[in-house]
N, C-alpha and C positions, 0 to 999 in steps of 0.2 A: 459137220465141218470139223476137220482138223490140225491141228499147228502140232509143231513141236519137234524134238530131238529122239535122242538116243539118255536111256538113265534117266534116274531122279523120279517124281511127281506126277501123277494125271491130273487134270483140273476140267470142272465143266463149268462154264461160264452160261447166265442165265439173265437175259435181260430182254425187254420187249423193245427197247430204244437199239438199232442197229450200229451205230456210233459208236456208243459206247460199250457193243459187246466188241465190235472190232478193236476198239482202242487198250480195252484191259486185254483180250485176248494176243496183242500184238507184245503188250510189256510180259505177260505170261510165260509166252514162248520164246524172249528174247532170256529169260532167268537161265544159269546151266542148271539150276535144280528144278526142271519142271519139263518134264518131257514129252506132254502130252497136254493138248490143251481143245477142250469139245467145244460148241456152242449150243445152245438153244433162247429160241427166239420169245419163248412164254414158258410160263410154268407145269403147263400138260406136256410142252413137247421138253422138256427138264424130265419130265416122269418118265415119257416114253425113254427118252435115250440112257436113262439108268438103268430101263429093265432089262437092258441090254448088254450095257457097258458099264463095270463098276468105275470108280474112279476114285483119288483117295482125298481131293474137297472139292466142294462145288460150292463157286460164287454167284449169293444168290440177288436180284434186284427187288428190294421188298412189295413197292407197287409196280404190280403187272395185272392184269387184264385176268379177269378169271380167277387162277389160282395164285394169289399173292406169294410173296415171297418166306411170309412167317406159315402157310398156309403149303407151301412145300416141304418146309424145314420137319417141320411136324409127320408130315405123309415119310419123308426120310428117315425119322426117328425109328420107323417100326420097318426098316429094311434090317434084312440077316447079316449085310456086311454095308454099314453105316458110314459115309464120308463124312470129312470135317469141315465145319459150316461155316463161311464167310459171310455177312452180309455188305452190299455195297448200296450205298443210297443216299440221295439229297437228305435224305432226313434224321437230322439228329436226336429227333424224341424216341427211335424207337432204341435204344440202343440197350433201356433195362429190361425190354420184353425178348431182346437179341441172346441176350446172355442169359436168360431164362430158358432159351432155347439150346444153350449150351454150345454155344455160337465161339470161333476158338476168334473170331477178331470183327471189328465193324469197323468199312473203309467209308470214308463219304466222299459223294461226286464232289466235284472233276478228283477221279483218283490221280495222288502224286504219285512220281513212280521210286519213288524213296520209301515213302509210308506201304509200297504194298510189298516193298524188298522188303522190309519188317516184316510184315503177314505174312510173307511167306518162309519167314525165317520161325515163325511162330508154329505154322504148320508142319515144318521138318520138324522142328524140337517137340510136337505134340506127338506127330508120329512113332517116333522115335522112342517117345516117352514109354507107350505101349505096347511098344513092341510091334508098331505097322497097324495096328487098330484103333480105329477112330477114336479118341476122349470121349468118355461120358461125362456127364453134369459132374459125377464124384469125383472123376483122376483131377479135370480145371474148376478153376472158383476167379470167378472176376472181383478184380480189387479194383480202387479207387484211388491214385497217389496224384493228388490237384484234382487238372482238370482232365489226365490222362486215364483210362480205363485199359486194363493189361487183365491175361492171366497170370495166375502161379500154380504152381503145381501143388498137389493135398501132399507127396514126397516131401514136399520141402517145409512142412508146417511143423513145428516143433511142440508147441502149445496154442490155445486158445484162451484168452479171456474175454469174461462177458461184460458187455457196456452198455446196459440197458436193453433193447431190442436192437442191438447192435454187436457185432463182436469181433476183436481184432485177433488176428493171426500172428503168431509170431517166427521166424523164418531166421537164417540165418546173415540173410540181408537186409533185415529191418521188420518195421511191424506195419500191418495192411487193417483197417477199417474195413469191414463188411457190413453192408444192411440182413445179415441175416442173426437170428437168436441162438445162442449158443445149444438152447435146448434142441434144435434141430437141426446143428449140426452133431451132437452127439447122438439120434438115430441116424442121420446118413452115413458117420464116418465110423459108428462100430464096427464092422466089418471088418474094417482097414487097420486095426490097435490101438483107436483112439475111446480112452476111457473117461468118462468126468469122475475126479477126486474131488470136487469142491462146486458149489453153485456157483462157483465166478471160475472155476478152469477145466479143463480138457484136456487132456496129453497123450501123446504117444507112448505108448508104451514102450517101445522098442530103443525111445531116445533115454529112460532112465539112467541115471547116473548115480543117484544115491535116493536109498530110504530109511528113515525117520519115522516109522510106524508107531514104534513103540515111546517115543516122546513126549513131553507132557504138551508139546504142541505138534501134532505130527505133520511130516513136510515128505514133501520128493523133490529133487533136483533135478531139471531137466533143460540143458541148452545153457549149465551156467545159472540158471533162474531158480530158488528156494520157492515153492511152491507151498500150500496149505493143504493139508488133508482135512478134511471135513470127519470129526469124531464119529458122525455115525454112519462113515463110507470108509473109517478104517480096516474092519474087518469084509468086506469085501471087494477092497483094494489087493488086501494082502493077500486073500483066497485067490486069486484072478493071475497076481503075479505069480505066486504057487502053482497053481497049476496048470501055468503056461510057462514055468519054469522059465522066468523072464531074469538075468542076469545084470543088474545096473552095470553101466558101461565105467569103466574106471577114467 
């Protein structure tokens, strides 16, 4: 089954309840950014209609008959061109296993048609983010500001400090609490220029502003923020900006 326009968005809508695949798919299609809107009535017939048709997220219902909804998300994980993953669901415990799944929003039943103008505003700006390809776990990171769960983009992190088995992000819009440890985000986000100079921080390299290597307390400045270098991570702080011919930003 299909809805939709001209431009914008494909969506495949996935739920075992008839209701409410009609009822999200009806606000879907009435979006001008969403031009295509599929359905499937269980989570095998979600598999089948992707092997066919890509789309660029699919909203998934977590319990369904068979193949669950976390239990698709996953089987999607290891597709070549990867949609961006909504879950929509009565239930709100699953929401830290959702964003383990790298889930870019979780809506919960009866969907507002407000709250999914949001998710879907989340979805262009992820797309977009990548350039048309789905967000991995590393480009989004789910924060915690109350009782709201959002992403942010790894783009917009400037520093990290560590807070026990916790670690806040620092952004240019404030700072974000994560339950994850700073030591693992410094293997996921090497790749990306993010170095640890100190057991309590993290930075971007790229956001460098000023360095103090040579100081009898050595710092780097980044985002505005004097930062510490750790004495025996000076010398291959230094090597790293060297030869990556990294230029602090004046």
């Amino acid at each position: 089954m299909t809805h939709g326009g001209f431009g914008g968005i494909s969506a495949l809508v996935a739920d075992d309840e008839a209701p409410a695949v009609d009822e999200l798919a009806r606000f879907l299609s009435d979006d001008p950014r969403v031009a295509a809107v599929y359905t499937a009535s269980s989570g095998a017939d979600a598999v089948r209609h992707l092997a066919v048709q890509s789309v660029d997220v699919v909203f998934l219902d977590i319990h369904m008959p068979g193949l669950s909804g976390f239990d698709l998300a996953r089987a999607i994980g290891r597709f070549d061109r990867r949609p961006a993953i909504v879950f929509v669901t009565a239930d709100e415990d699953g929401a830290l296993e959702a964003f383990d799944l790298a889930a870019i929003d979780y809506l919960l039943k009866p969907v507002r048609l407000e709250r999914l103008q949001r998710c879907i505003g989340r979805v262009v700006e992820a797309l977009d983010i990548t350039g048309g390809t789905p967000p991995t776990r590393d480009d989004l990171i789910a924060v915690t500001t109350g009782a709201t769960t959002r992403m942010i983009r790894r783009d917009d992190v400037r520093y990290v400090q560590a807070q026990g088995d916790y670690a806040r992000l620092f952004t240019d819009a404030g700072s974000y609490l994560v339950r994850v440890p700073i030591s693992d985000l410094e293997q996921q986000w090497a790749d990306a220029g993010f170095l640890r100079i100190h057991r309590s921080y993290l930075v971007d390299l790229s956001r460098l502003e000023q360095l103090r290597l040579g100081a009898e307390h050595p710092t780097v400045t980044v985002a505005g923020a004097e930062l510490p270098v750790s004495r025996r991570l000076v010398a291959s702080v230094r090597e790293i900006v060297e030869s990556n011919r990294i230029r602090p930003r004046s």
